[in-house]
PDB file of N, H, CA, C and O in Angstrom:
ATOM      1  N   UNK A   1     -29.020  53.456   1.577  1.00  0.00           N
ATOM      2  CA  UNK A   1     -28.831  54.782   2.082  1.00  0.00           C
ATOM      3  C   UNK A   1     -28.017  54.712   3.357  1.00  0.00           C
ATOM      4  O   UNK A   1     -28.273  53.898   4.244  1.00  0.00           O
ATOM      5  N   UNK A   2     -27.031  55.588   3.421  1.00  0.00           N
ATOM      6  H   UNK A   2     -26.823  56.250   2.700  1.00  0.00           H
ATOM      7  CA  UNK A   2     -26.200  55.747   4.767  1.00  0.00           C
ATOM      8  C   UNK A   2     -26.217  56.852   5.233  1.00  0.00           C
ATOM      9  O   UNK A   2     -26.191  57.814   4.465  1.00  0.00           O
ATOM     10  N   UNK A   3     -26.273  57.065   6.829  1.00  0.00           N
ATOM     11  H   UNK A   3     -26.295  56.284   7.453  1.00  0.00           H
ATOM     12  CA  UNK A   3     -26.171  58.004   7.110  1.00  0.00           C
ATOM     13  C   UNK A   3     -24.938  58.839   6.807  1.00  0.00           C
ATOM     14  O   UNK A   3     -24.030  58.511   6.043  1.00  0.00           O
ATOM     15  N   UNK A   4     -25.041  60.104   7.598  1.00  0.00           N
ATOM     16  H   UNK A   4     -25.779  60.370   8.219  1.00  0.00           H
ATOM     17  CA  UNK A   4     -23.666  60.772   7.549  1.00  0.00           C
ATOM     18  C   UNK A   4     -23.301  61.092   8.708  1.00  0.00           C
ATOM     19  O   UNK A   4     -23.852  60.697   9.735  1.00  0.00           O
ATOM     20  N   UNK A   5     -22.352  61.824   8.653  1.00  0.00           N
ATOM     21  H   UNK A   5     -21.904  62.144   7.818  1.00  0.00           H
ATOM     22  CA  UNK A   5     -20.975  62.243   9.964  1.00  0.00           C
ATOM     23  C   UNK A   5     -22.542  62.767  11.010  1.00  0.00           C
ATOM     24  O   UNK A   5     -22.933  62.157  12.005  1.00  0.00           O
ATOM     25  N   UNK A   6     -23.082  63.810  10.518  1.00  0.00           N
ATOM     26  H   UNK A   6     -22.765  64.305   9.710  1.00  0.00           H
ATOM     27  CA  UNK A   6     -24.202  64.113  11.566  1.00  0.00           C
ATOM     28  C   UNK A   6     -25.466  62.903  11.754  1.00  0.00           C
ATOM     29  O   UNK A   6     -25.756  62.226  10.768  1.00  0.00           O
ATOM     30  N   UNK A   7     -25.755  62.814  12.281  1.00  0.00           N
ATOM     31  H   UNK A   7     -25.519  63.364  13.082  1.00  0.00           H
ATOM     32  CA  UNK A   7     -27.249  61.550  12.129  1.00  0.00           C
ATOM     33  C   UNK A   7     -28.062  62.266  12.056  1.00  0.00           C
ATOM     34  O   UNK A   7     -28.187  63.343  12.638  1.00  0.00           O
ATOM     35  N   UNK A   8     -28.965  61.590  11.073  1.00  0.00           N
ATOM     36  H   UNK A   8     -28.864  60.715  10.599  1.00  0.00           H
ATOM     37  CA  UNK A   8     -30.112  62.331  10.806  1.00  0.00           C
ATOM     38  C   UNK A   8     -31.062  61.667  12.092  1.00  0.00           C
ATOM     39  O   UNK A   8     -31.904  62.447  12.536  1.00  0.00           O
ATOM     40  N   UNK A   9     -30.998  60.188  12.779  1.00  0.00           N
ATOM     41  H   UNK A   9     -30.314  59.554  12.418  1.00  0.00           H
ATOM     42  CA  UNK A   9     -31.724  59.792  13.702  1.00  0.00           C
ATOM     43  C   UNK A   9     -32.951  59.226  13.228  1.00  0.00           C
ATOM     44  O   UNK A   9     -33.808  58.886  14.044  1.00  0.00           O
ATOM     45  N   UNK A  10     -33.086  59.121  12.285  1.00  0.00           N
ATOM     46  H   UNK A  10     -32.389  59.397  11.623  1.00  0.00           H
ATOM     47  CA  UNK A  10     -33.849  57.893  11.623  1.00  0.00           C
ATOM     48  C   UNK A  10     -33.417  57.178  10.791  1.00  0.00           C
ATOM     49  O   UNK A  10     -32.312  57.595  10.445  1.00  0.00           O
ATOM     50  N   UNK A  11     -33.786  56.044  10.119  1.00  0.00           N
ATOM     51  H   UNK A  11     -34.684  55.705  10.400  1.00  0.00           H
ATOM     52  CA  UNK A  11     -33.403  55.628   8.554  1.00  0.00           C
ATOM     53  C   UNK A  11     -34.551  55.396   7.389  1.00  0.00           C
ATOM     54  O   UNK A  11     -35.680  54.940   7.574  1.00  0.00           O
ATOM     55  N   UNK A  12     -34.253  55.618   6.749  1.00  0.00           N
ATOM     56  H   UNK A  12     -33.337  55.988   6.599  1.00  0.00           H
ATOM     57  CA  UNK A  12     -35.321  55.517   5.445  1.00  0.00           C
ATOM     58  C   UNK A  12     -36.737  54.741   6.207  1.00  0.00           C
ATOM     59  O   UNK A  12     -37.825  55.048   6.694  1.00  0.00           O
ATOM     60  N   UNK A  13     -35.772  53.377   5.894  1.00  0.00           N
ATOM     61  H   UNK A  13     -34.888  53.128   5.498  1.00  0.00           H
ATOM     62  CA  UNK A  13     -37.499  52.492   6.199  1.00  0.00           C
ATOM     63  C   UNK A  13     -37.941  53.167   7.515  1.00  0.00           C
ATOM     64  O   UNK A  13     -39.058  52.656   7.594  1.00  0.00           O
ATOM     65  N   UNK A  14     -37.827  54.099   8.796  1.00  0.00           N
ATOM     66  H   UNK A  14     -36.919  54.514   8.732  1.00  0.00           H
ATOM     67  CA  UNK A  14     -39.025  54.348   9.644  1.00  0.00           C
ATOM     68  C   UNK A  14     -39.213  55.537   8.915  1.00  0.00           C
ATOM     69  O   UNK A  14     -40.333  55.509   8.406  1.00  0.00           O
ATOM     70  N   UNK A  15     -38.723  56.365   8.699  1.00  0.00           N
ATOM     71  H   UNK A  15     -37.813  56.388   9.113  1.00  0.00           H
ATOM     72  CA  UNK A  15     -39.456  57.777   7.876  1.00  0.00           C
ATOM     73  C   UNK A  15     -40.852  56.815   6.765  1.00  0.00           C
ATOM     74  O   UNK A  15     -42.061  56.943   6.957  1.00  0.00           O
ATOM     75  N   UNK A  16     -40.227  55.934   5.687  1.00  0.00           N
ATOM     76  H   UNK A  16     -39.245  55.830   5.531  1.00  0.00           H
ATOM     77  CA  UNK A  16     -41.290  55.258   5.152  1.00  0.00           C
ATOM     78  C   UNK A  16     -42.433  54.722   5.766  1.00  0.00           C
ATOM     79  O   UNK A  16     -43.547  54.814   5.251  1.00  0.00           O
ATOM     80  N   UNK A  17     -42.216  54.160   6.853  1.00  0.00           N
ATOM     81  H   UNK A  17     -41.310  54.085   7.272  1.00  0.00           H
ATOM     82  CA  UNK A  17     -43.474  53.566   8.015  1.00  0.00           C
ATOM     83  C   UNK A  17     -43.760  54.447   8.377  1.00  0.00           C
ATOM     84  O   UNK A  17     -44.925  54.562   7.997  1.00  0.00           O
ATOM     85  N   UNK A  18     -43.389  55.649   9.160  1.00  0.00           N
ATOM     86  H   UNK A  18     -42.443  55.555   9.469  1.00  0.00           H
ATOM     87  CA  UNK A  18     -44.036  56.583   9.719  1.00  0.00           C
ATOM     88  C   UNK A  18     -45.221  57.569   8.666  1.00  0.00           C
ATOM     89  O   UNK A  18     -46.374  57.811   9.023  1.00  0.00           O
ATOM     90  N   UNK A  19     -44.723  57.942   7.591  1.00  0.00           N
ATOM     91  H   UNK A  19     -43.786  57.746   7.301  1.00  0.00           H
ATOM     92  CA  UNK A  19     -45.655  58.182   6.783  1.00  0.00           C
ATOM     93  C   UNK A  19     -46.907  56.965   5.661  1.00  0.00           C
ATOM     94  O   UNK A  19     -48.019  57.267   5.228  1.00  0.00           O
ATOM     95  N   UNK A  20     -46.348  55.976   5.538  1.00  0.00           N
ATOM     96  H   UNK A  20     -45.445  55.730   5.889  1.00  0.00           H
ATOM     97  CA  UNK A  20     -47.098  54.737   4.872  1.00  0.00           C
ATOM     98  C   UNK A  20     -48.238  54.783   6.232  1.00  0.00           C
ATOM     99  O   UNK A  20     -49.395  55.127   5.991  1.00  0.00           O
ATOM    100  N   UNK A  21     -47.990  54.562   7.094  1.00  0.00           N
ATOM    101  H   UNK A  21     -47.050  54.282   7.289  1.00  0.00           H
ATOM    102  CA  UNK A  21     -48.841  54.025   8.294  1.00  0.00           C
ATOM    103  C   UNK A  21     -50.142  54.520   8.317  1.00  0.00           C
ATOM    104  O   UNK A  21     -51.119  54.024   8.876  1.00  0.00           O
ATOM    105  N   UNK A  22     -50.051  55.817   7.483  1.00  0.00           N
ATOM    106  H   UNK A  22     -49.257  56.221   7.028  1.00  0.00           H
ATOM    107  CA  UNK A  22     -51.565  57.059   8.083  1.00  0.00           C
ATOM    108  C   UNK A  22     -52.052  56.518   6.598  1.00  0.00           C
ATOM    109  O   UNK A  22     -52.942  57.271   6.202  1.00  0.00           O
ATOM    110  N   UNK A  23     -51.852  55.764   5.909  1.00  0.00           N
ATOM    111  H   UNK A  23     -51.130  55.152   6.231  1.00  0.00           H
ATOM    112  CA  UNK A  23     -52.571  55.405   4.511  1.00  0.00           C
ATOM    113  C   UNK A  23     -52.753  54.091   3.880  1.00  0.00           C
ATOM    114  O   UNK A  23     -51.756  53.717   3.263  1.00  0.00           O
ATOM    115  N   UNK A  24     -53.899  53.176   3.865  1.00  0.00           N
ATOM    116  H   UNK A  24     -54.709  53.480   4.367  1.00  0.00           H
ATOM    117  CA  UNK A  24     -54.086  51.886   3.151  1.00  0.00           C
ATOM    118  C   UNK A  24     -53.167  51.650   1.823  1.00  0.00           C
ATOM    119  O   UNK A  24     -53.833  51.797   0.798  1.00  0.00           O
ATOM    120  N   UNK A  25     -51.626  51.279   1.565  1.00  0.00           N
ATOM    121  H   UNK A  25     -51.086  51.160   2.397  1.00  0.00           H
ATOM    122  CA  UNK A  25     -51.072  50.476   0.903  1.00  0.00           C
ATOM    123  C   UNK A  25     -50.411  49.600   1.478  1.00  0.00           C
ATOM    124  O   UNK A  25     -50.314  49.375   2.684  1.00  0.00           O
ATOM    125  N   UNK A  26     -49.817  48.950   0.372  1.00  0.00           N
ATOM    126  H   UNK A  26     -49.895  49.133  -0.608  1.00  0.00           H
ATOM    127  CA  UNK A  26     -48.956  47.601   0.482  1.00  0.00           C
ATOM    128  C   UNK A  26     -47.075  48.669   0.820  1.00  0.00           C
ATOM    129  O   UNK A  26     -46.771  49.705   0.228  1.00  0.00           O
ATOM    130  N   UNK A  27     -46.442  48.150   1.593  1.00  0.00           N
ATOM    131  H   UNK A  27     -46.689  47.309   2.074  1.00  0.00           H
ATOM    132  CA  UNK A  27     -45.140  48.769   1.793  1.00  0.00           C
ATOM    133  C   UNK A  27     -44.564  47.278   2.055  1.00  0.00           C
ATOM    134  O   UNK A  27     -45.319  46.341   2.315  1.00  0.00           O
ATOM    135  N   UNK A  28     -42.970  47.125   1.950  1.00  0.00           N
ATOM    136  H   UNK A  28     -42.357  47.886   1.738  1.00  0.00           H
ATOM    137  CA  UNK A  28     -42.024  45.829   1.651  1.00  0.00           C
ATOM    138  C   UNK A  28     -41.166  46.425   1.801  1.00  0.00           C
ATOM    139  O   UNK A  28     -41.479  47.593   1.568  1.00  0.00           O
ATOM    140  N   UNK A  29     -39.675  46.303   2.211  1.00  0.00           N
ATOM    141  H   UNK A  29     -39.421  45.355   2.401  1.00  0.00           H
ATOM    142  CA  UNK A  29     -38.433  46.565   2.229  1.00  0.00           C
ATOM    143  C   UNK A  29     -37.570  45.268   1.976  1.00  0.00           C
ATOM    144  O   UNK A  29     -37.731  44.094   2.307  1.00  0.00           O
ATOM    145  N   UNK A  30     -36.650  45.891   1.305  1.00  0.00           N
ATOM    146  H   UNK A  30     -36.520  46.845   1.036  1.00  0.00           H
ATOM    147  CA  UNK A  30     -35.329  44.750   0.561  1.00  0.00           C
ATOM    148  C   UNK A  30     -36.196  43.877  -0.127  1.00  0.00           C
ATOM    149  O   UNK A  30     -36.503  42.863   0.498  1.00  0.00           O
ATOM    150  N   UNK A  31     -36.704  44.025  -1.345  1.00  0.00           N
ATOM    151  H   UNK A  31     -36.454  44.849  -1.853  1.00  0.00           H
ATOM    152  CA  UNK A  31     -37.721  43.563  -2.002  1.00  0.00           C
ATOM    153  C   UNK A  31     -36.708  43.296  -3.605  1.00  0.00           C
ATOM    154  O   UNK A  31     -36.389  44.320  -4.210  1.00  0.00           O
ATOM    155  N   UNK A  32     -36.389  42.303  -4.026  1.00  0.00           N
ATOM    156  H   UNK A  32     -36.649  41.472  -3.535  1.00  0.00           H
ATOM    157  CA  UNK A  32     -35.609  41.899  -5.082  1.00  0.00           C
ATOM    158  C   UNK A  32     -35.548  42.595  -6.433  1.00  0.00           C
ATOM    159  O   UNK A  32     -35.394  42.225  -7.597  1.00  0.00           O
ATOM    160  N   UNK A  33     -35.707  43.593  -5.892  1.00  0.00           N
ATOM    161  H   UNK A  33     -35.833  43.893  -4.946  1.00  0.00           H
ATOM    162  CA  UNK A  33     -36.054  44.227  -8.078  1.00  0.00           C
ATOM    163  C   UNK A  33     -35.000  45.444  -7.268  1.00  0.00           C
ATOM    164  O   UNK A  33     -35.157  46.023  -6.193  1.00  0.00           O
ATOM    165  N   UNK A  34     -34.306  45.500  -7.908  1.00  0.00           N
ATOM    166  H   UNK A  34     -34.179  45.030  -8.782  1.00  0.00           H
ATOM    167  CA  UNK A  34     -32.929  46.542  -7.564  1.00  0.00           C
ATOM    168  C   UNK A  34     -31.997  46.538  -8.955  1.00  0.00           C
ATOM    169  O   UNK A  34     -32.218  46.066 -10.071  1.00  0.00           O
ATOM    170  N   UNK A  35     -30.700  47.373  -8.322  1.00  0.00           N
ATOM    171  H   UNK A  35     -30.521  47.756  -7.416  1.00  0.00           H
ATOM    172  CA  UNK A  35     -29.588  47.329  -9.025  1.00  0.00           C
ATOM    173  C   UNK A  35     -28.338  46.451  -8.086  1.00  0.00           C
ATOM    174  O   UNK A  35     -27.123  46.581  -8.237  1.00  0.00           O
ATOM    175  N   UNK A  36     -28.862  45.772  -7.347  1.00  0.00           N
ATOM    176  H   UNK A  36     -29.849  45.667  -7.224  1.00  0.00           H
ATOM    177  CA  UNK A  36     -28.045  44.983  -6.333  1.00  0.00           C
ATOM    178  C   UNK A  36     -27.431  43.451  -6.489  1.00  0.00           C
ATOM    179  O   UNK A  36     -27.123  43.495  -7.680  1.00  0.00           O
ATOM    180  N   UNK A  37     -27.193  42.604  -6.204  1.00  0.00           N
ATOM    181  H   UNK A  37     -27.444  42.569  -5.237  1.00  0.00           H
ATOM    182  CA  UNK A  37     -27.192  41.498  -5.953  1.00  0.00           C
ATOM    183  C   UNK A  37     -27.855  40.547  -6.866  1.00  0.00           C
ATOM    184  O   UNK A  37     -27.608  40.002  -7.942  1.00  0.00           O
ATOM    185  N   UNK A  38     -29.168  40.588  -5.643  1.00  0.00           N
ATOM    186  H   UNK A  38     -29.368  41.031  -4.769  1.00  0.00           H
ATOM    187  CA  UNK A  38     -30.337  39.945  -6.551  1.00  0.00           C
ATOM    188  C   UNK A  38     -31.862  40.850  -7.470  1.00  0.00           C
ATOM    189  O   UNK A  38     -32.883  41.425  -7.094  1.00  0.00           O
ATOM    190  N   UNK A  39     -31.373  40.602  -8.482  1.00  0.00           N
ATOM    191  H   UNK A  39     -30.543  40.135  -8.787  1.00  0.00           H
ATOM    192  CA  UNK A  39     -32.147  41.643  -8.892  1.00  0.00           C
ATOM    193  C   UNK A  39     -33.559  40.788  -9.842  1.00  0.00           C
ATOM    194  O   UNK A  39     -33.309  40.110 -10.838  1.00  0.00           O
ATOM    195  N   UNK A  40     -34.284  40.886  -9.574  1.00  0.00           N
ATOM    196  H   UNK A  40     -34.486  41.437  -8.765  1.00  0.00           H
ATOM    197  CA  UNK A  40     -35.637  40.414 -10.668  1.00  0.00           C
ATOM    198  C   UNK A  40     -35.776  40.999 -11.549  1.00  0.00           C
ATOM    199  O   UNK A  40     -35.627  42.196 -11.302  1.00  0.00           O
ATOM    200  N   UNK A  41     -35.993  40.806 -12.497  1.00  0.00           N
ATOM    201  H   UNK A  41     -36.114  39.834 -12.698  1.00  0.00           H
ATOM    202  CA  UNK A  41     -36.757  41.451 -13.650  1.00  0.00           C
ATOM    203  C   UNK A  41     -37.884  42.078 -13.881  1.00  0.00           C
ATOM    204  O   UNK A  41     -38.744  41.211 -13.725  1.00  0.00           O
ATOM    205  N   UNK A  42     -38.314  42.906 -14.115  1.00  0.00           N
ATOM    206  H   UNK A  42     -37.615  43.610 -14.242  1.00  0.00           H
ATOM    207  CA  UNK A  42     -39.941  43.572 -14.577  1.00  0.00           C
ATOM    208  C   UNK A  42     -40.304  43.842 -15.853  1.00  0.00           C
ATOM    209  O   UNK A  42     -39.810  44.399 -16.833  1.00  0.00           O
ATOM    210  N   UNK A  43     -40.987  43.466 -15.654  1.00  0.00           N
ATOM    211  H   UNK A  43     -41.388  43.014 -14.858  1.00  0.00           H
ATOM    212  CA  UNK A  43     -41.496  43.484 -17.501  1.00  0.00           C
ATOM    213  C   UNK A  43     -42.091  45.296 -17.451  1.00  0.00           C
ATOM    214  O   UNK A  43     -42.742  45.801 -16.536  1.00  0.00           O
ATOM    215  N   UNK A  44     -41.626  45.969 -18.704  1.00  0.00           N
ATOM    216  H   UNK A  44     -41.097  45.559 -19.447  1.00  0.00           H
ATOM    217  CA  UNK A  44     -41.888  47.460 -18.815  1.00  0.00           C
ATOM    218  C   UNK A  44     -43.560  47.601 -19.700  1.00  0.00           C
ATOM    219  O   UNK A  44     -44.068  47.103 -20.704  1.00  0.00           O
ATOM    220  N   UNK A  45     -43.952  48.543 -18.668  1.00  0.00           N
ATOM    221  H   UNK A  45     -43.539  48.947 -17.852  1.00  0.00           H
ATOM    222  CA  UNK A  45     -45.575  48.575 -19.501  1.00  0.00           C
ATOM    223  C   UNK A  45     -46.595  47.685 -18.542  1.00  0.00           C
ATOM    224  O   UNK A  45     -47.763  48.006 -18.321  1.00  0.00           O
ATOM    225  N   UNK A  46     -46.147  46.885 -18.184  1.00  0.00           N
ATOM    226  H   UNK A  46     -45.199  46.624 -18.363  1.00  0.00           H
ATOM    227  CA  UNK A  46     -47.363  45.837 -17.232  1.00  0.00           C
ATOM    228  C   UNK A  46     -47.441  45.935 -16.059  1.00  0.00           C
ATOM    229  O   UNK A  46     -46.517  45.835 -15.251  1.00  0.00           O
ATOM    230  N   UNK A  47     -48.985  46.221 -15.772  1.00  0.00           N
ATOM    231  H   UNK A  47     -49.735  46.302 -16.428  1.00  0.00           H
ATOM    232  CA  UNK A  47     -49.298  46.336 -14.631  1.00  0.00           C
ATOM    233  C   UNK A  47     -49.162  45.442 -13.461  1.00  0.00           C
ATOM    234  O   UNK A  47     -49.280  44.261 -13.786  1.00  0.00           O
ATOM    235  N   UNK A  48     -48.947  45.639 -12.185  1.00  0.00           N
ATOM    236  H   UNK A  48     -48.850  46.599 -11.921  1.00  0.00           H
ATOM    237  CA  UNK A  48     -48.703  44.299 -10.620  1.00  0.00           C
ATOM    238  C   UNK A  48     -49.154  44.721 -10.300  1.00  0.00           C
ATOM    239  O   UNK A  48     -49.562  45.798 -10.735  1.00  0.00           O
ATOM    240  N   UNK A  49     -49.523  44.048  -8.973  1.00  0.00           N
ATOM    241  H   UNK A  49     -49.192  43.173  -8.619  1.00  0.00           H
ATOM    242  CA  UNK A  49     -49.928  44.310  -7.319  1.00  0.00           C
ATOM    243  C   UNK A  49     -49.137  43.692  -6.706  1.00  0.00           C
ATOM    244  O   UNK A  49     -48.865  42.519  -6.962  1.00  0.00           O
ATOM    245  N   UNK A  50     -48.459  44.572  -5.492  1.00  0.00           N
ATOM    246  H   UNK A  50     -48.680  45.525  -5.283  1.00  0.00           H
ATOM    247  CA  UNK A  50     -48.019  44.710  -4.624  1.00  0.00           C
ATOM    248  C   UNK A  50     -48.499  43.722  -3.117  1.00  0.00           C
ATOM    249  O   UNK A  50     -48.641  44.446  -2.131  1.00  0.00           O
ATOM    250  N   UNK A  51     -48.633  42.920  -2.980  1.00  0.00           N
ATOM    251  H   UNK A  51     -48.518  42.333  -3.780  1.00  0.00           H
ATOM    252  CA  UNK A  51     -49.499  41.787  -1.930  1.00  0.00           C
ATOM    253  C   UNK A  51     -48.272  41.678  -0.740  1.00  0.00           C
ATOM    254  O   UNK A  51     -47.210  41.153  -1.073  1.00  0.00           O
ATOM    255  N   UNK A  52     -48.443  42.185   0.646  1.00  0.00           N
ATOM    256  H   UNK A  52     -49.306  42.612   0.917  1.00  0.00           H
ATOM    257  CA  UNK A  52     -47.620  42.521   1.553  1.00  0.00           C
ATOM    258  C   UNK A  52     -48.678  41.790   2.595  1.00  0.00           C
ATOM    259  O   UNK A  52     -49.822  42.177   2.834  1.00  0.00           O
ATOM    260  N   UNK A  53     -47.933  40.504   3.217  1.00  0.00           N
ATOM    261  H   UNK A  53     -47.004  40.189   3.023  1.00  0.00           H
ATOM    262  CA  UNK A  53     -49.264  39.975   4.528  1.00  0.00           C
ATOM    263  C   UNK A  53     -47.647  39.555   5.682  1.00  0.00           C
ATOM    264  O   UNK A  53     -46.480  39.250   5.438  1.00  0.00           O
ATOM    265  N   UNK A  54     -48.201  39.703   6.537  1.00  0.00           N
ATOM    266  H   UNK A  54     -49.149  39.951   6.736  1.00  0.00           H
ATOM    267  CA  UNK A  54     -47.185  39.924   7.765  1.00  0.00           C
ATOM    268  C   UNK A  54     -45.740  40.507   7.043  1.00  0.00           C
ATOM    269  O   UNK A  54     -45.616  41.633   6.561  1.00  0.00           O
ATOM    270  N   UNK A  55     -44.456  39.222   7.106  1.00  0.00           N
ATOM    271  H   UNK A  55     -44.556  38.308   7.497  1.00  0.00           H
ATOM    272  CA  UNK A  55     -43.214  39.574   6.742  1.00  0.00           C
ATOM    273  C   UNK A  55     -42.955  38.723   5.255  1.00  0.00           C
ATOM    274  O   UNK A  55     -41.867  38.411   4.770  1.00  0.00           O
ATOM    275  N   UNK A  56     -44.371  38.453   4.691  1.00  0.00           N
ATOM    276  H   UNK A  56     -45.254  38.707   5.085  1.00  0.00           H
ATOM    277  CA  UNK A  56     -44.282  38.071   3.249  1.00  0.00           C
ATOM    278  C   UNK A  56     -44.553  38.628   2.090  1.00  0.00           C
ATOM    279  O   UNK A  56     -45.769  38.558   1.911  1.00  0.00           O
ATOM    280  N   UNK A  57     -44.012  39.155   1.201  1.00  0.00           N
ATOM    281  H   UNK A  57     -43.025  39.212   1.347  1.00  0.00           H
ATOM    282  CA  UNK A  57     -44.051  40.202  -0.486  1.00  0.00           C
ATOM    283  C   UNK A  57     -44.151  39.594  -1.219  1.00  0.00           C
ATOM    284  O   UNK A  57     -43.380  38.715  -1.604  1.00  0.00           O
ATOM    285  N   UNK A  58     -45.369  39.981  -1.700  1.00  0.00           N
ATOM    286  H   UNK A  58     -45.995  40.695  -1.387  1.00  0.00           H
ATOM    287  CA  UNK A  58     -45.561  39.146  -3.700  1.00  0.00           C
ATOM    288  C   UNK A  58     -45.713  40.169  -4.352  1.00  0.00           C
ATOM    289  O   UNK A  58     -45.935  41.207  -3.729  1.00  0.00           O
ATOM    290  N   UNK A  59     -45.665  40.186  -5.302  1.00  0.00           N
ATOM    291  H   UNK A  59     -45.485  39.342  -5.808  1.00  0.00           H
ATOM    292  CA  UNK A  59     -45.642  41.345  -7.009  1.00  0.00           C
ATOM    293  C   UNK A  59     -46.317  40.158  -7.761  1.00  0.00           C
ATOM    294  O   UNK A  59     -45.568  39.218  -8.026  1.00  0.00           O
ATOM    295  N   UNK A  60     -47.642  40.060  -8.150  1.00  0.00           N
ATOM    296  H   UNK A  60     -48.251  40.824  -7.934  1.00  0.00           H
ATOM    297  CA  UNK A  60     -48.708  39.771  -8.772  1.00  0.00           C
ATOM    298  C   UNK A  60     -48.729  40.643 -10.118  1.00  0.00           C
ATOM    299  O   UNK A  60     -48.832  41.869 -10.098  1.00  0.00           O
ATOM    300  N   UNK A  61     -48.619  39.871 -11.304  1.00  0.00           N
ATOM    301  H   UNK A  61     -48.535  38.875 -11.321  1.00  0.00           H
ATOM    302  CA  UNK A  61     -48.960  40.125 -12.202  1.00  0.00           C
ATOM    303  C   UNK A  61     -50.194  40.224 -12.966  1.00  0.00           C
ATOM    304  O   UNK A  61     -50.764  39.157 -13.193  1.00  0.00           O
ATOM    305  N   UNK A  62     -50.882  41.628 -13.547  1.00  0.00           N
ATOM    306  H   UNK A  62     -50.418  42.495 -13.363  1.00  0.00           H
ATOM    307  CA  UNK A  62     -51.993  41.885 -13.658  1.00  0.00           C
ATOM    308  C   UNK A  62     -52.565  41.186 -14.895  1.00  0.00           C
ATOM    309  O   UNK A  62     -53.750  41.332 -15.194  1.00  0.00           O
TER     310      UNK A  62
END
C-alpha cells in the first residue's frame, strides 16, 4: 500500500496495531504467503494457527 499526493499520516501496519492491540490475536507483517516475490503455498480447506512470539511467525498446521 502507498500513500498518496495527500498523506493519510499513518500506514497500514499502525492503523493494524492500533486496532489489533485492544484484542488477544496473533498479528505478523510481510509474512510469505502473497502475490509477491516470495510466496508460500496454502493448502485450500485446512485449518492453521497463526503463532506470533516477539519478531518470530509460524503458520502451524492443524
Amino acid at each position: 500500500m502507498k500513500d498518496t499526493e495527500r498523506p493519510f499520516g499513518k500506514s497500514a501496519e499502525e492503523i493494524i496495531q492500533e486496532i489489533t492491540a485492544k484484542v488477544e490475536c496473533p498479528v505478523c507483517f510481510n509474512f510469505p504467503v502473497s502475490h509477491s516475490k516470495e510466496n508460500v503455498a496454502l493448502k485450500v480447506g485446512v485449518a492453521y494457527t497463526l503463532k506470533v512470539t516477539g519478531n518470530k511467525a509460524s503458520l502451524v498446521e492443524l
